[in-house]
N, C-alpha and C positions, 0 to 999 in steps of 0.2 A: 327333552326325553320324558319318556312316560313315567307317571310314577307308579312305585309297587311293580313295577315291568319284571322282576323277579320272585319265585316262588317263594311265599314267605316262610315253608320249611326247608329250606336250602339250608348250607351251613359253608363260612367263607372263612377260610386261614389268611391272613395280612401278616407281613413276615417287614422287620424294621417298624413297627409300627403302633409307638409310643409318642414319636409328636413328626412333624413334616406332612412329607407326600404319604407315605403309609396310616398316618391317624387318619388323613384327607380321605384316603380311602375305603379304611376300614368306617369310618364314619358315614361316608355316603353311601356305604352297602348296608348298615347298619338299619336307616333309615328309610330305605324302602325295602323294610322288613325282612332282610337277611340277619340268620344268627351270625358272628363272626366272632370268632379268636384271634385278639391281636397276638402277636409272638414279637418281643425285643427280650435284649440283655440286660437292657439296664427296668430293673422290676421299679425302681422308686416312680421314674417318668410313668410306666406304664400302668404301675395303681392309682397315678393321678388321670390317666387317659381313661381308664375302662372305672372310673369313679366318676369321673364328669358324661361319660355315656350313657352309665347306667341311669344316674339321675336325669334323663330326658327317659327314661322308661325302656331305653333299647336294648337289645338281647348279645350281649357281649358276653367275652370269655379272655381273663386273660394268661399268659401263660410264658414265663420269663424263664430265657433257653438260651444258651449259647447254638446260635444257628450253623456254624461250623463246626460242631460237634456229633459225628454220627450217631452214636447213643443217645445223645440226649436230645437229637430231632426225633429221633425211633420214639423216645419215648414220650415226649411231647405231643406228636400226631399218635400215638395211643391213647393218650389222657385226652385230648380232643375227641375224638369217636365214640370212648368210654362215656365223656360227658354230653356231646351232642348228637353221636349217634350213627354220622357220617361226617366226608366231605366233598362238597361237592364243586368249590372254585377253590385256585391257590393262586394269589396273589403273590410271589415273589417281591420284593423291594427294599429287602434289607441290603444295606451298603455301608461304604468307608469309604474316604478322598484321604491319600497321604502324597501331595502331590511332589516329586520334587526332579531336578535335572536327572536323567539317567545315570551319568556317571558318576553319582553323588548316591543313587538309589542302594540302599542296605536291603539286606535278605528277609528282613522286617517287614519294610516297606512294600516291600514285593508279596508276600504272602501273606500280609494284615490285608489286601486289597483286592487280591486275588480270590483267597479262601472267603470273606466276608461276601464278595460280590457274585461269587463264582461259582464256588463249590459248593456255596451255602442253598443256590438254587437245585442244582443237584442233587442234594440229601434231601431236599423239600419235593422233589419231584417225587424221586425215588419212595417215597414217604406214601405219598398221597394216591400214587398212580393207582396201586391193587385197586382199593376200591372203587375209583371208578370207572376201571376197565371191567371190573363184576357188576356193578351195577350198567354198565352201558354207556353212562355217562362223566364228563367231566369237562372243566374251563380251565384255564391253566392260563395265565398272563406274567409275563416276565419283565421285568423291569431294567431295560437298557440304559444308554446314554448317546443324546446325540457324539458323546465322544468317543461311540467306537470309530468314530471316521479318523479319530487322533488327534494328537493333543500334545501341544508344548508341555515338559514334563510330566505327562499324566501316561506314561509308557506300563506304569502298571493298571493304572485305571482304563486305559484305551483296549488294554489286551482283553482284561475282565470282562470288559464289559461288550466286546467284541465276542468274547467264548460265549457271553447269554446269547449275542443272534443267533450262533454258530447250533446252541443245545436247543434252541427254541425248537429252528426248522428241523432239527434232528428228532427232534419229538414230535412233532407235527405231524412227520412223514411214518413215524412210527406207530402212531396212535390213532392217527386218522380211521380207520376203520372200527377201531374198541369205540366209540361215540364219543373221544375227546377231542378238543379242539387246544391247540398251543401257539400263545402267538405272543409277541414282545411290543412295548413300548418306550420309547425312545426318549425321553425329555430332553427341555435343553436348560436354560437356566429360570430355576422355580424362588420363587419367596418360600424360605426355610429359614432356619435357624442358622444355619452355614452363612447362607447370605448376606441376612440383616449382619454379622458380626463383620463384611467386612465394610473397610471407610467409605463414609460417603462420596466420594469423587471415584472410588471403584465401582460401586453400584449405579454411579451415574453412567460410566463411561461404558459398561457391561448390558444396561437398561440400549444405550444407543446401541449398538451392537446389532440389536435385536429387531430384523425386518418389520416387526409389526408395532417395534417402539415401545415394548411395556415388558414388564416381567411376570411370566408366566405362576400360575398359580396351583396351591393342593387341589383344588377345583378342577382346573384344568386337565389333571392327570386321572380324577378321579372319574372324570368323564369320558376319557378311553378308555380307561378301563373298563367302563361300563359296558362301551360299543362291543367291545368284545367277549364280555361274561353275559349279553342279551341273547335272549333265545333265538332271536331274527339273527343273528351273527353265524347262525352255526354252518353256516356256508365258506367262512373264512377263518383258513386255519395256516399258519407259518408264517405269520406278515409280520413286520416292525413298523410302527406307525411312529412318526416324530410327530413330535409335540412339543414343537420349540420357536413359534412365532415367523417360520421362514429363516433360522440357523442354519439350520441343514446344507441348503441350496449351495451358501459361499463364505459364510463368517468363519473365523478360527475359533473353536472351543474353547471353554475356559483356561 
């Protein structure tokens, strides 16, 4: 892909995205010269994320939020604008995995997963959209799981993250005419911090799993995303692109 393919007064919200697939991508928008505002909860990760950014010279912002919190997304995408001025892409990808048998699943489990995954794109839409239905423009990329197709125990996580295909294309269809484009991506299993933690003979046998043999990367994701927040993109709007090695096709989810 080209570099700099993005206007370098743009301004990008990255939402989870203090270390994983959201650092991955706030970083790689960072670097061809997008300002961007990472958003996670936990602030200690993300003053080391938007510390080590800044020191390569790049234009961060960071900004520690319970994303499930209407207020305090309201007020977070205020304090972004205040600072940057607009915004013009949202990155969704904050998440949670609390995976476990259904009939074992607590009311916890179910709404730690649900609202984190779910709701939290929701209040981030609803956040971002005015402006760039005033301005004409906007990108919107949501962040799925190859496991909305379902999932041994993952009955919360499968729903979740099934409602983002569900809000994408409903946004899509909604927006498509204001000059925004909404579209989801789909992973399957990435090198994260989740990952590495579990045993090696899990990773090995998770790695096979995977049609193309290897375990996908924050690279990886970072670069559909791109496909989609590129200005040549603006033809494609409601689609879910997997990015998960050929998972999709026929393997069971994690």
């Amino acid at each position: 892909m080209d570099q700099n393919r993005f206007d370098t007064g743009h301004v990008a919200v990255v939402t989870g995205a203090a270390r994983g697939i959201g650092l991955g991508i706030g970083t790689s928008l960072a670097r061809d010269g997008v300002t961007v505002a990472l958003l996670d909860r936990d602030g200690a990760a993300l003053d080391d994320a938007v510390g080590a950014l800044s020191a390569e010279g790049l234009k961060v912002i960071g900004v520690t939020v319970d994303l499930t919190d209407s207020a305090a997304v309201n007020a977070a995408f205020g304090d972004i604008i205040a600072r940057a001025g607009r915004i013009d892409y949202l990155v969704n990808n904050a998440g949670a995995v609390r995976d476990t048998r259904f009939l074992k699943m607590t009311d916890e489990d179910w709404d730690l997963v649900v609202d984190t995954n779910l709701r939290s794109q929701f209040l981030c839409c609803r956040a971002a959209l005015p402006g760039m239905v005033e301005r004409g423009f906007g990108r919107i990329v949501n962040l799925s799981s190859r496991a909305w197709l379902g999932g041994f125990g993952q009955a919360n996580y499968s729903a979740a993250k099934g409602g983002v295909v569900s809000l994408t294309r409903s946004l899509a269809i909604e927006f498509a005419a204001k000059g925004v484009t909404v579209n989801a991506v789909a992973p399957g299993i990435v090198d994260t911090p989740l990952f590495r933690n579990f045993d090696p003979d899990v990773q090995a046998r998770l790695q096979k799993s995977v049609p193309v043999q290897r375990i996908g990367t924050a690279e990886d994701i970072a670069n559909a995303v791109a496909f989609f927040l590129d200005p040549k993109s603006s033809y494609v709007t409601g689609q879910t692109l997997y990015v998960c090695g050929g998972r999709s096709l026929s393997s069971p989810s994690v």
